[in-house]
C-alpha positions, 0 to 999 in steps of 0.5 A, a space after each residue: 685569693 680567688 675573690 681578690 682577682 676577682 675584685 680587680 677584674 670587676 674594677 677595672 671593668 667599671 673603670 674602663 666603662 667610666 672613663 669610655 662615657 666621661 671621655 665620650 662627654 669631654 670629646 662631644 662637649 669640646 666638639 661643640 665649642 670648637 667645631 671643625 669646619 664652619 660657614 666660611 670655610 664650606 663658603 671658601 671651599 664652594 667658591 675654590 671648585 668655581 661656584 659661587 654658594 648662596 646663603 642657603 646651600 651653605 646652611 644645608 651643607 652645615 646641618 648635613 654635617 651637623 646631622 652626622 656629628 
């Protein structure tokens, strides 16, 4: 009786493990087909607040966004 409980407990933490990495794989593979923001939306929201952003300051700003995905 005891070992059966047992027995569920423990695969249901195994199951909760696994689907957590296979999710977190899923999650970061679709990030990266499909990332949220890219060069011309950085560039369109530069020249909304009034400046105008070189090819530079918009590569900067993708690597600090692509640093912290």
């Amino acid at each position: 009786m005891w070992q059966d409980i047992l027995l569920v407990v423990i695969g249901l933490i195994i199951g909760l493990v696994i689907g957590f990495f296979v999710a977190r794989y899923m999650m970061k593979k679709y990030m990266k087909q499909n990332p949220p923001i890219n060069e011309k939306m950085i560039e369109a929201m530069m020249s909304s607040m009034g400046r105008k952003p070189s090819q530079k300051q918009i590569k900067q700003v993708m690597n600090q966004m692509n640093r912290y995905m």
